[in-house]
C-alpha positions in Angstrom: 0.0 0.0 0.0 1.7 3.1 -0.9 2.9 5.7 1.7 0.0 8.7 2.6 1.9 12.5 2.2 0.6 15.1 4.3 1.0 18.1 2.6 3.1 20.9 3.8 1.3 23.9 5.0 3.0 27.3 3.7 2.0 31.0 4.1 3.3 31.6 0.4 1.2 33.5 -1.5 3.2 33.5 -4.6 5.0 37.2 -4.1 8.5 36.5 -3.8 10.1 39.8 -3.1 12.5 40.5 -0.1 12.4 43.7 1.7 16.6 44.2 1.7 15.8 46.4 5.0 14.1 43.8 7.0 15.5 40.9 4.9 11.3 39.7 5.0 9.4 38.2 2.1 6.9 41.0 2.0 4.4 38.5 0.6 4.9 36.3 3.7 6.5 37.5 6.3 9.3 34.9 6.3 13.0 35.5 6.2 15.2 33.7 3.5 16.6 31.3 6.0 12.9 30.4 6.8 11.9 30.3 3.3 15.2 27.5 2.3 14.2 25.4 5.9 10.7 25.2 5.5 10.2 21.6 3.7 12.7 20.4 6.7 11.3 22.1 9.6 8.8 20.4 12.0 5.3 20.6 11.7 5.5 22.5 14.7 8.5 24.9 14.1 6.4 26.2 11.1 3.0 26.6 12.9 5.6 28.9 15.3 6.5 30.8 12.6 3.2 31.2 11.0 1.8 32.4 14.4 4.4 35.2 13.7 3.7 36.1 10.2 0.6 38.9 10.6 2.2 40.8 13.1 5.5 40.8 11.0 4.0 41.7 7.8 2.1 44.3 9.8 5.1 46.0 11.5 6.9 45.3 8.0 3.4 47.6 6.8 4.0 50.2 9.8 7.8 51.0 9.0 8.2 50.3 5.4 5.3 51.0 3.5 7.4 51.4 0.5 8.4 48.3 0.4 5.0 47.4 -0.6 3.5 47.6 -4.2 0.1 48.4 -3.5 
């Protein structure tokens, strides 16, 4: 019987830019090293990080707004 994958949660969103300020994905809040780890990282470590992500993106928002397309 073949093997059941559990697919890997991700806050990507499919806008890949880094803020070279904050070194965040300003689509996702995650940092480059977090971005290359995340297929090896728990499933734990990642809902830690995602817990992190809003307020991230929202201080990113606060300091950088022009860092932001929209």
């Amino acid at each position: 019987m073949p093997e059941q994958t559990v697919p890997i949660v991700s806050p990507c969103i499919k806008v890949c830019v880094v803020d070279p300020l904050s070194s965040l994905c300003i689509g996702c809040g995650r940092t480059m090293q977090e971005i290359g780890g995340w297929m090896g990282m728990s499933p734990e470590r990642r809902a830690a990080i995602m817990a992190t992500l809003p307020d991230r993106l929202s201080r990113l928002r606060a300091t950088r707004p022009d860092a932001f397309p929209d």
